[in-house]
Residue, then its C-alpha position, 0 to 999 in steps of 0.5 A: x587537479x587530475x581528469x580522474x580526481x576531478x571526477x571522483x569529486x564529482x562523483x563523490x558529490x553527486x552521490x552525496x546529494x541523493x543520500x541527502x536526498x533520500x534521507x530527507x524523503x525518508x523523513x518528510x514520508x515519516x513526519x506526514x505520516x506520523x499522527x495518521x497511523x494507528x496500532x491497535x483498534x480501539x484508538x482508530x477513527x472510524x471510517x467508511x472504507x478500508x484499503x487492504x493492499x495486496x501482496x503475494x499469499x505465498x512465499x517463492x518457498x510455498x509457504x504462507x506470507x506472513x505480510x499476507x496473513x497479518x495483513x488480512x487478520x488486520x482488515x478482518x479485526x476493524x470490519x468485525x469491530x466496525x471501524x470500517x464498513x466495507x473492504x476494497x481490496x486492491x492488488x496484483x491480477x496481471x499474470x495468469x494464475x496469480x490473483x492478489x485480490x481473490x486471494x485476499x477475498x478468499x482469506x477475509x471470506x475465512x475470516x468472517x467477512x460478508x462476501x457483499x462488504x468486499x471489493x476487489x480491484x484487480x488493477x492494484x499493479x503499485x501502491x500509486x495505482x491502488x491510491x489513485x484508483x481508490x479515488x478515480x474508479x471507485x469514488x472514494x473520498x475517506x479511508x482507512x488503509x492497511x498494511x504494515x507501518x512502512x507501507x501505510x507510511x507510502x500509501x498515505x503520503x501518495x494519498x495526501x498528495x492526491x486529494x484523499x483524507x486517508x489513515x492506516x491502520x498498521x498490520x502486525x509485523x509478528x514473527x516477520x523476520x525482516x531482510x535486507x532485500x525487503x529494506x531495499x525493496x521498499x526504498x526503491x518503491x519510494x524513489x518510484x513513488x517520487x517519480x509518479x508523483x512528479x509526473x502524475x501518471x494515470x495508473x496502468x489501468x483505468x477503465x469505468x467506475x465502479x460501485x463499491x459493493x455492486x461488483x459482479x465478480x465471474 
């Protein structure tokens, strides 16, 4: 056998054994998840706080993110239905002008929800840090966190492996038209879910603990 065909069977290999790999993550996330995840309101289990995990409120284009706005309008329906009694809400502050938690607080404010019920975390950098410092910062035990399925998907299976008794409840994902790029995003935020979960990181940002409803916001 050649150099070269040598190792094209090697690089055959090698490839094939991340597919395998990956398709097999894939499904332990799914499985874990699986009996944890609620559609609608009236089948969640009651919970003390909810985990709203941010992204941007606007599309590069300017318009309204509809991952945002499904998102909020989720968060809003299980605090006015009260199967949560308080909102964390935890995203990305580390650039100046974009502000993922005020953001979020501003939209839930619309929406109905008591200014005093809301938390912000401003160092929700990844949905790892946001898990773990749910936990660390803010002494969280259980929660119920919201997103889209596939997010709740991650965010649980980081919970479980960090020590936290965690739902979701799955945001609608009405009128949002999915890409290949927002597919591929999420399969590489799960390769680097395993690689924080393996080496247990401490997040970007720790700093003091923090009461959940004491904030002092500028």
């Amino acid at each position: 056998m050649s150099r070269l065909r040598k190792v094209f069977k090697w690089l055959f290999a090698i490839g094939l054994a991340v597919i395998i790999l990956a398709l097999s993550g894939e499904c332990m996330i799914a499985a874990r998840a699986k009996d944890r995840l609620y559609p609608s309101i009236s089948s969640i289990p009651p919970n003390p706080i909810a985990l709203v995990l941010g992204t941007a409120a606007e599309t590069r284009g300017g318009r309204a993110n509809l991952y945002f706005v499904r998102r909020m309008e989720a968060a809003a329906a299980l605090y006015h239905a009260g199967k949560v009694r308080h909102l964390l809400l935890s995203g990305d502050n580390g650039t100046w002008g974009y502000n993922e938690p005020m953001d979020m607080r501003k939209a839930l404010t619309a929406l109905g929800v008591d200014s005093a019920d809301m938390t912000l975390d401003f160092a929700g950098f990844s949905t790892y840090d946001s898990v773990v410092r749910a936990k660390r910062i803010f002494g969280v035990q259980r929660m119920t966190v919201v997103s889209q399925r596939f997010h709740n998907e991650r965010a649980l299976f980081i919970a479980t492996q960090v020590g936290l008794q965690a739902i979701g409840f799955n945001a609608s994902e009405r009128g949002i038209q999915k890409t290949r790029r927002s597919w591929a995003r999420e399969r590489g935020a799960r390769l680097k879910m395993w690689k924080d979960l393996a080496l247990g990181p401490d997040p970007h940002f720790l700093g003091n603990p923090v009461v959940l409803g004491e904030q002092v916001l500028p």
